[in-house]
Z-matrix of the N, CA and C atoms (Angstrom, degrees):
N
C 1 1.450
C 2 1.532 1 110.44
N 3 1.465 2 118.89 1 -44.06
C 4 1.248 3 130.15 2 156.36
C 5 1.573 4 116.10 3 -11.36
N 6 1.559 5 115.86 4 -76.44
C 7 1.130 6 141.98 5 -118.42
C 8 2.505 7 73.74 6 -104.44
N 9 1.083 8 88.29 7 -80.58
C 10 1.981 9 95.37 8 154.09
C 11 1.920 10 108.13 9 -14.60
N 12 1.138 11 123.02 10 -49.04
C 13 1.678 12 115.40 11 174.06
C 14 1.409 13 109.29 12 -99.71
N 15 1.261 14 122.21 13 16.38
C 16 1.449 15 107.94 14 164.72
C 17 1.654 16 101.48 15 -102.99
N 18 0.861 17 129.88 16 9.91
C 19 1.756 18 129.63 17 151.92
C 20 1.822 19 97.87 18 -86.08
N 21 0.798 20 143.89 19 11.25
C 22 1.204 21 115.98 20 -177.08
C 23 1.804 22 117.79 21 -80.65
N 24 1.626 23 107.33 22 -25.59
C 25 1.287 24 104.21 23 -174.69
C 26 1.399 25 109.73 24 -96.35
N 27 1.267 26 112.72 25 -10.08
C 28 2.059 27 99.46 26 143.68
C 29 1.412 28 119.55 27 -44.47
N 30 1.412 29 96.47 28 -67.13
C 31 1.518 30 111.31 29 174.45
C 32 1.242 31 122.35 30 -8.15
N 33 1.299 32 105.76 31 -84.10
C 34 1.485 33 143.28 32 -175.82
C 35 1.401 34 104.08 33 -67.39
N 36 1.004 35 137.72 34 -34.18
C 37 2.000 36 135.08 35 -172.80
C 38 1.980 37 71.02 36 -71.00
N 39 1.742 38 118.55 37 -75.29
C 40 1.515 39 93.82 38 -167.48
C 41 1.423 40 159.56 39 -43.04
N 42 1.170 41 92.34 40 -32.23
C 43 1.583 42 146.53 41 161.78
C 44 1.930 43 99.49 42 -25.66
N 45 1.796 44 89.66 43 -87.16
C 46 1.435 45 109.70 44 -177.19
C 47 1.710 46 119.69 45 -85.41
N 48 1.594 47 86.65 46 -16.62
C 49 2.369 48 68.75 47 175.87
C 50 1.946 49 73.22 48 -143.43
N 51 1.285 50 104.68 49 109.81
C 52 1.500 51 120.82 50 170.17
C 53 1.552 52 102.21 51 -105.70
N 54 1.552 53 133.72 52 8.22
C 55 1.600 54 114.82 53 158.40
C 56 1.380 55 112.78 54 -85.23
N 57 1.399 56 132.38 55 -20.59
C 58 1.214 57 154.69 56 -167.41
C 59 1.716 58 107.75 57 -73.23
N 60 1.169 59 155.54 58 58.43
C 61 1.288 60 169.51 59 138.20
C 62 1.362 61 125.56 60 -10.64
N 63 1.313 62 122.03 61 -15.34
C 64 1.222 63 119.01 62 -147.75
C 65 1.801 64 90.56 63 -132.16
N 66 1.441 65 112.86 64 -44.45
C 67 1.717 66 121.17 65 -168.22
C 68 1.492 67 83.88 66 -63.24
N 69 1.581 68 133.17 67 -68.93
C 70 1.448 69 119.91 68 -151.65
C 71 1.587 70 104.44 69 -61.60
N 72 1.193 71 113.73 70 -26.94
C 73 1.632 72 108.77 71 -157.88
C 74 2.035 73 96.64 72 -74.32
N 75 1.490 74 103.97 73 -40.07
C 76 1.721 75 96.20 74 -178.82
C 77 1.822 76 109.86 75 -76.42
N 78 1.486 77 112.09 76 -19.64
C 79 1.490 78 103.82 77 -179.00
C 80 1.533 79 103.08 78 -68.40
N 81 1.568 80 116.13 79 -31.07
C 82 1.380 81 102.77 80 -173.42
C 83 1.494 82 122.91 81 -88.45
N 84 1.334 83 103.70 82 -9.96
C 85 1.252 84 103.95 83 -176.84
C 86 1.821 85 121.08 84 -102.36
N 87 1.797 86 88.08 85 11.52
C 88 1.512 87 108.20 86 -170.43
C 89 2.137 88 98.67 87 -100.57
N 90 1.935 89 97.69 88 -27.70
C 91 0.960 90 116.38 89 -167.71
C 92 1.675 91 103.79 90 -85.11
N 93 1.047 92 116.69 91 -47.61
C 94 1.700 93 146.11 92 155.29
C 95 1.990 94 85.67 93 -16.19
N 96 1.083 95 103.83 94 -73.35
C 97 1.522 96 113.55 95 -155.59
C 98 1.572 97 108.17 96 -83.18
N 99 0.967 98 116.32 97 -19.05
C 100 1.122 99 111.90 98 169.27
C 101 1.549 100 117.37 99 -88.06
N 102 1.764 101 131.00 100 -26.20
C 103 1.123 102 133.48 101 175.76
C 104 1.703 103 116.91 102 -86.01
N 105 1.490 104 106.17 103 -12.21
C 106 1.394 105 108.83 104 140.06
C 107 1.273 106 148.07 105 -72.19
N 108 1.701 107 101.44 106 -31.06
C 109 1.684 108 108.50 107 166.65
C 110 1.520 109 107.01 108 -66.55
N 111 1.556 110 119.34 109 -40.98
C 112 1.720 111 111.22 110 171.54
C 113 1.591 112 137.55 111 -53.17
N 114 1.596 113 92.63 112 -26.90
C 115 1.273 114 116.01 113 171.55
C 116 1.542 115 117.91 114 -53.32
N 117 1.367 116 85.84 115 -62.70
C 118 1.398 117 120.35 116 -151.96
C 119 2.197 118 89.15 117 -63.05
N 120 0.749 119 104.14 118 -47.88
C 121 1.662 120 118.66 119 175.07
C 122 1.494 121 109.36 120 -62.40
N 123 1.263 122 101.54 121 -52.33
C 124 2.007 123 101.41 122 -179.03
C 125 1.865 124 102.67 123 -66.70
N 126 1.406 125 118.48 124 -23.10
C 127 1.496 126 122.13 125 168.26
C 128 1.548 127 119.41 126 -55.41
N 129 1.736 128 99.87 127 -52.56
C 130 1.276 129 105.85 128 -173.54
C 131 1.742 130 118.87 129 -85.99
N 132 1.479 131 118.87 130 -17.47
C 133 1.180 132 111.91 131 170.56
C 134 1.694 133 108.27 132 -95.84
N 135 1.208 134 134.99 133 9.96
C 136 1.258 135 141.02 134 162.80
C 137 1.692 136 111.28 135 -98.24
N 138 0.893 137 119.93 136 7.20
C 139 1.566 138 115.22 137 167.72
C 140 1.452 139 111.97 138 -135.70
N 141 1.139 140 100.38 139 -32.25
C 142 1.977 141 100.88 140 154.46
C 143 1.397 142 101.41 141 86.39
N 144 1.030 143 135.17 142 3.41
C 145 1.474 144 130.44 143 -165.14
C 146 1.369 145 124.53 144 -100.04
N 147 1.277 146 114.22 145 0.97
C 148 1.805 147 134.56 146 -169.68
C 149 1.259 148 100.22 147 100.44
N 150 1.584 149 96.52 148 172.74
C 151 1.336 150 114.94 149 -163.65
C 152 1.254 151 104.18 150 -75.77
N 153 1.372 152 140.26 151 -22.20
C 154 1.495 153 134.13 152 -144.79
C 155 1.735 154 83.03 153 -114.22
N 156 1.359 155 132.94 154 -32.83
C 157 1.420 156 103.62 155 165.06
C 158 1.636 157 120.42 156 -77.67
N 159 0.876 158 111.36 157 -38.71
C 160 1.918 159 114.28 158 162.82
C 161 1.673 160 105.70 159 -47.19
N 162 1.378 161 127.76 160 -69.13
C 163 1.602 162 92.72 161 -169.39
C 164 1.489 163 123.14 162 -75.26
N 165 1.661 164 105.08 163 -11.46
C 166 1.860 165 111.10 164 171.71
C 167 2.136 166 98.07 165 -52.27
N 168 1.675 167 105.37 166 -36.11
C 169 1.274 168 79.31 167 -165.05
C 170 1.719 169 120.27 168 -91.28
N 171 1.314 170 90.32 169 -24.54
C 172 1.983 171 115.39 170 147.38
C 173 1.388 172 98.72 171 -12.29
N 174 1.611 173 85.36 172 -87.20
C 175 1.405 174 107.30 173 -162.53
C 176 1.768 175 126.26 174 -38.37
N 177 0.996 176 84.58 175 -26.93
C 178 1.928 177 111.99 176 -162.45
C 179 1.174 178 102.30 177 -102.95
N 180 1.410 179 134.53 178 -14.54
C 181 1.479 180 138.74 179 160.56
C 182 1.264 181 99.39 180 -82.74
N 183 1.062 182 115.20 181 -84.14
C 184 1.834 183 114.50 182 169.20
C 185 1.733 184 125.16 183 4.14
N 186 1.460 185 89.41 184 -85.60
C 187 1.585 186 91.32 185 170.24
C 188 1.457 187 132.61 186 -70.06
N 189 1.468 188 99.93 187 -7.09
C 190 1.455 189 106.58 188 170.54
C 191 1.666 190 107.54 189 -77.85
N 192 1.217 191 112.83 190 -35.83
C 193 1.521 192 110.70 191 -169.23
C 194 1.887 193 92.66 192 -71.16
N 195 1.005 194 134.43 193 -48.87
C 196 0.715 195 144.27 194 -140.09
C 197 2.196 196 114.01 195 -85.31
N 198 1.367 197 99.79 196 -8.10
C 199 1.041 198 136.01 197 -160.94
C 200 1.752 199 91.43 198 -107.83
N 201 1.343 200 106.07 199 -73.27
C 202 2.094 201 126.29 200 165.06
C 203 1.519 202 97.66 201 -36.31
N 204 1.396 203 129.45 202 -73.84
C 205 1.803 204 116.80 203 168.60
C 206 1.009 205 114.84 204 -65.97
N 207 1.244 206 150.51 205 -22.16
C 208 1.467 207 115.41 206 159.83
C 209 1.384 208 135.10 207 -73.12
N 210 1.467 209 102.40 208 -32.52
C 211 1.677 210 123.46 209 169.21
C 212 1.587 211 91.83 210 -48.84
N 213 1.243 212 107.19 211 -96.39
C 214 1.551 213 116.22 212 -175.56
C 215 1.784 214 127.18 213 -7.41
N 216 2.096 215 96.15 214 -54.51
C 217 1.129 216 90.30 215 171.02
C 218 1.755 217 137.69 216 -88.79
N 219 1.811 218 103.94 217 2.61
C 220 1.311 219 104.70 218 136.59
C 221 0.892 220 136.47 219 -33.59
N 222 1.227 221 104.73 220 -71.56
C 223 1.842 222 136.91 221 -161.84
C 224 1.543 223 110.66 222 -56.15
N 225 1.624 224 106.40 223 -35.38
C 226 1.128 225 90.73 224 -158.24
C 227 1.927 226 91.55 225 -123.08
N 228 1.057 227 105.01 226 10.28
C 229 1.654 228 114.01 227 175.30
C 230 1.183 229 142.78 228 78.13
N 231 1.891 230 93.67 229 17.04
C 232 1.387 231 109.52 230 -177.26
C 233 1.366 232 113.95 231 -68.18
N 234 1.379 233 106.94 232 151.28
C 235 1.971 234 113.33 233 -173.41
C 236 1.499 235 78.43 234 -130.24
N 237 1.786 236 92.19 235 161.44
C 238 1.770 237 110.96 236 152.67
C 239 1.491 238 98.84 237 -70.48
N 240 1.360 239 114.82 238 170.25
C 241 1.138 240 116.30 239 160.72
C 242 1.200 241 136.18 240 -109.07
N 243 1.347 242 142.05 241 102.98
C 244 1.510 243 119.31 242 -155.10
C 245 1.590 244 118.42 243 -77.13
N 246 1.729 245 106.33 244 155.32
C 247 0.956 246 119.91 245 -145.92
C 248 1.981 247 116.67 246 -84.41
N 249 0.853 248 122.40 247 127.29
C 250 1.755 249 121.92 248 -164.84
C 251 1.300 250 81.89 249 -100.00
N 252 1.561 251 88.32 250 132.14
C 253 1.464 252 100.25 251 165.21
C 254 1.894 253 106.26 252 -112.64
N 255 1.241 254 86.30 253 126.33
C 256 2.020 255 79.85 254 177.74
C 257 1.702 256 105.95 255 -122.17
């Protein structure tokens, strides 16, 4: 849930200044990387086994999720949406 409120101030920069394109996209992708380095740490001190079995299993969650949204958005026909500029 933690890791879930550190997107919030993307959110919110879009929210309140939506001409601005560029600030939300680096807060989230600054936030992106940082709620993976926490991850990636709550992995390795929750299995206790060293670092190189914690990010093998990181790692292997990772691309598994990542594999689950793309499958999915095959499956079920989700697109990005492209962007209108008016």
């Amino acid at each position: 849930a933690i890791i879930a409120w550190l997107m919030l101030p993307s959110a919110l920069i879009r929210l309140f200044l939506p001409s601005t394109n560029e600030v939300p996209g680096l807060v989230s992708l600054l936030l992106f990387a940082v709620s993976m380095i926490l991850t990636w740490r709550m992995t390795n001190a929750v299995i206790g086994r060293g670092a190189a079995v914690g990010t093998a299993v990181f790692a292997g969650m990772f691309v598994a999720s990542l594999v689950v949204l793309f499958g999915l958005q095959a499956l079920l026909g989700i697109t990005i949406p492209t962007r209108v500029e008016g």
